[in-house]
C-alpha positions in Angstrom: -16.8 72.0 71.6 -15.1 75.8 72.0 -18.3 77.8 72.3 -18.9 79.2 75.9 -22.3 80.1 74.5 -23.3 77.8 71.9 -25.0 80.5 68.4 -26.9 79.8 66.2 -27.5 81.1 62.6 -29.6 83.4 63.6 -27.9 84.7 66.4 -24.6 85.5 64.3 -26.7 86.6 61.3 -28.7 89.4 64.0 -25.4 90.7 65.1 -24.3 91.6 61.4 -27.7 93.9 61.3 -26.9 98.0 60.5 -22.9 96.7 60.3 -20.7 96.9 57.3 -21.0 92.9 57.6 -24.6 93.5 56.5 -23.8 96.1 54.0 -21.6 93.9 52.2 -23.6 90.9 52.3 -21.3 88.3 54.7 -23.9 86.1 55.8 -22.9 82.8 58.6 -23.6 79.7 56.8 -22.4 76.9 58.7 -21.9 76.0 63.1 -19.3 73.1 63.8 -17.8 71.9 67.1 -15.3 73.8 66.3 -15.2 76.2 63.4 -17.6 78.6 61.6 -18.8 79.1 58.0 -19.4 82.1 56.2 -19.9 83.7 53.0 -19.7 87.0 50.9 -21.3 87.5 47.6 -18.4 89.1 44.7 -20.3 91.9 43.2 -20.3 95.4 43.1 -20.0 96.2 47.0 -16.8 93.7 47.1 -14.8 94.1 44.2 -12.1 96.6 43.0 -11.9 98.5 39.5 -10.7 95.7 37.6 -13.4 93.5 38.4 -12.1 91.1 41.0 -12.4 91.0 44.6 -11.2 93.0 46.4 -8.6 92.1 49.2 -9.7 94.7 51.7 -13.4 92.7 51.2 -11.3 89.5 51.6 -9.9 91.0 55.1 -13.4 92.3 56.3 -14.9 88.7 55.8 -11.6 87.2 58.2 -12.5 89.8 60.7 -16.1 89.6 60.4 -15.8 85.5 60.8 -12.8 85.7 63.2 -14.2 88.3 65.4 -17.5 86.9 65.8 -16.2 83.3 66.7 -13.6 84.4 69.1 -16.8 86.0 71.0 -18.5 83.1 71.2 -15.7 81.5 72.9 -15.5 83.6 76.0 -18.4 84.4 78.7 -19.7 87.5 77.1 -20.8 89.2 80.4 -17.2 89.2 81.6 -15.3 89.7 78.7 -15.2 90.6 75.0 -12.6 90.0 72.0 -11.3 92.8 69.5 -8.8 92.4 66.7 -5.4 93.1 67.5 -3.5 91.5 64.2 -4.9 90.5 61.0 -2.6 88.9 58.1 -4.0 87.6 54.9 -1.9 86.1 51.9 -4.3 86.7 48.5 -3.5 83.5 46.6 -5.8 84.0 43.4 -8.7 86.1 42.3 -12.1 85.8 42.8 -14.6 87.3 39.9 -18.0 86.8 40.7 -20.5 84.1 42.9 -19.5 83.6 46.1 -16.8 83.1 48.4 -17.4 81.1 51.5 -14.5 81.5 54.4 -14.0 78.6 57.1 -12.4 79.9 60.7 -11.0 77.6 63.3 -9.0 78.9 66.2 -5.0 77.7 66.7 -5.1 79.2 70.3 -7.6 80.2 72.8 -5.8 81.5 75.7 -6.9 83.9 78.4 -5.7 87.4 76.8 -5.3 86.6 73.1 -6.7 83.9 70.8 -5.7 82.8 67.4 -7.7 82.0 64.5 -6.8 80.7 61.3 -9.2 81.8 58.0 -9.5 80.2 54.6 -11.2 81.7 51.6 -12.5 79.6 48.9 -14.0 80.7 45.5 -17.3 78.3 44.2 -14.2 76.8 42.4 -13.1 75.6 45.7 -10.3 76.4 44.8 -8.8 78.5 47.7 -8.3 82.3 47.5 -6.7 83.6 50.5 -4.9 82.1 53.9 -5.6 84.2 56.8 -4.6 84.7 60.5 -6.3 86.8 63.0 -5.3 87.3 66.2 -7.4 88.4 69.1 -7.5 90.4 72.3 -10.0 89.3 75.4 -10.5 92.3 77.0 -12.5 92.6 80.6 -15.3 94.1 80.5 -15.6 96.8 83.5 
């Protein structure tokens, strides 16, 4: 197991409250030993004027899922994660439903982590790769 403090649902979905998480309707589906679930409805908050989603929605869920993950993997009273790199490859288009995004980390060291995102439509087919890398800052 990664987690330094094991979440739950609804301790991930609480921290989404008043955030553009929220607002755009990512919601955490899924806790394994090692990765987390979560999904974001395609509709009128996420997609772009042709009617697809849009990739900046597509990088928001990685963060959102990345982000929150990489948290849960340090001792939160000492330290904290931020994004420092994001890279996403958009590999088809998604049109409507949902898209559910699975993160696992690739590195968990003391200053940065590395996580790994996939985005799959209700197809399963998959949507977009993604990396995110992370900073563990100290808190003073």
């Amino acid at each position: 197991m990664i987690w330094h403090h094991e979440p739950t649902l609804a301790d991930l979905n609480s921290r989404s409250v008043n955030t553009m998480a929220e607002n755009m309707g990512i919601e955490f589906t899924e806790i394994g030993a090692d990765y987390l679930k979560a999904r974001m409805p395609v509709d009128t908050r996420t997609k772009q004027p042709l009617g697809i989603l849009n990739g900046g929605a597509s990088c928001a869920l990685v963060e959102t899922l990345a982000s929150t993950a990489a948290n849960y993997c340090v001792d939160q009273a000492l330290g904290y994660c931020v994004g420092l790199d994001l890279n996403a490859n958009h590999l088809r288009s998604a049109y409507n439903g949902y898209v559910t995004a699975l993160t696992k980390p690739i590195h968990l060291g003391r200053s940065t982590q590395v996580w790994s995102v996939d985005i799959f439509g209700e197809d399963g087919k998959q949507i977009c790769v993604a990396r995110m890398t992370m900073a563990v800052l100290q808190r003073k």
